[in-house]
C-alpha positions in Angstrom: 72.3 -24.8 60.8 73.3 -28.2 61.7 69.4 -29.6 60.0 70.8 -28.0 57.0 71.9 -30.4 53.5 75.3 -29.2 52.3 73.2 -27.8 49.2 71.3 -25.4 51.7 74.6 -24.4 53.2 76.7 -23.5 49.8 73.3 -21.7 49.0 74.2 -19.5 52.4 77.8 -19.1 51.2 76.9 -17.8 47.5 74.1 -15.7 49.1 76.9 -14.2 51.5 79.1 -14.0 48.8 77.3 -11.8 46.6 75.1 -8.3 47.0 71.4 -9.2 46.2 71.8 -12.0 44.1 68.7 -13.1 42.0 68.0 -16.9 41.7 70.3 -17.4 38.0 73.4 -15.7 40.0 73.2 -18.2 42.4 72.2 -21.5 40.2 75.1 -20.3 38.1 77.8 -19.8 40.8 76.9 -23.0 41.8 77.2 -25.0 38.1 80.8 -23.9 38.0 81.3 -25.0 41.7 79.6 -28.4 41.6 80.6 -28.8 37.7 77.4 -29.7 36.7 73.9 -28.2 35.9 71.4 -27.2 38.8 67.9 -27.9 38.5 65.2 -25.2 39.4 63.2 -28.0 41.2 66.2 -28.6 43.6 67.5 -24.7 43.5 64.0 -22.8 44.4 62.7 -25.4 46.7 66.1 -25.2 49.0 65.8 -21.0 49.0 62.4 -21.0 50.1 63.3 -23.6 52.7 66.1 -21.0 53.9 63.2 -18.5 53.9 61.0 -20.2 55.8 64.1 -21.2 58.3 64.3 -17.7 58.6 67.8 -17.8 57.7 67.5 -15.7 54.3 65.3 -13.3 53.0 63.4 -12.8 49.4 62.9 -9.5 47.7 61.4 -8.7 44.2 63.3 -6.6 42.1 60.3 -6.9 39.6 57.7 -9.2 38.2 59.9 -11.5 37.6 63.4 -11.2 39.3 63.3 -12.5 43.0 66.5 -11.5 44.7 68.0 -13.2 47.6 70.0 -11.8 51.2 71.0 -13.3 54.7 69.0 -12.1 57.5 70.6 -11.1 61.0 69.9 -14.7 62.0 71.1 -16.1 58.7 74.4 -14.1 59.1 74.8 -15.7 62.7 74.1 -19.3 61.7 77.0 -19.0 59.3 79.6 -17.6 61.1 78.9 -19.9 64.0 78.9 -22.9 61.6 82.7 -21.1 60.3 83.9 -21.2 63.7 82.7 -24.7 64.5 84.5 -25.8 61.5 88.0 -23.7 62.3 88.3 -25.6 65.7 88.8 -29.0 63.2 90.7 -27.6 60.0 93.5 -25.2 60.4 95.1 -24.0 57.4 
């Protein structure tokens, strides 16, 4: 987790957050977080780096709609990276 950007790591977080998201669920949860538009050569590059990291997987729902999920490992990574961030910020 800790060679991750902070784009690869609010990609984790919407992937988490939702069930099965496909690639526009996740570029537009993230236009209303960041406030601006997301690019598909910046959003599908970073997924298939989580991919190949191991940390999410990709489905096809069909020919054209890939869907997103957190692997075992992926699920792990985060809530490791949650508790390393609770020992510093306690609301």
């Amino acid at each position: 987790m800790y060679d991750l950007t902070g784009f690869q790591r609010d990609l984790l977080y919407v992937i988490a957050g939702e069930e099965e998201p496909h690639g526009l669920a996740i570029k537009d949860e993230l236009e209303q977080y960041y406030e601006k538009e997301i690019h598909h050569g910046r959003l599908y590059p970073n997924l298939d780096t989580l991919v190949d990291k191991g940390l999410v997987e990709k489905g096809r729902r069909d020919r054209r709609t890939n869907f997103y999920t957190l692997t075992r490992r992926g699920r792990r990574e985060l809530e490791a990276r949650r508790e390393w961030e609770e020992q510093y910020v306690d609301l």
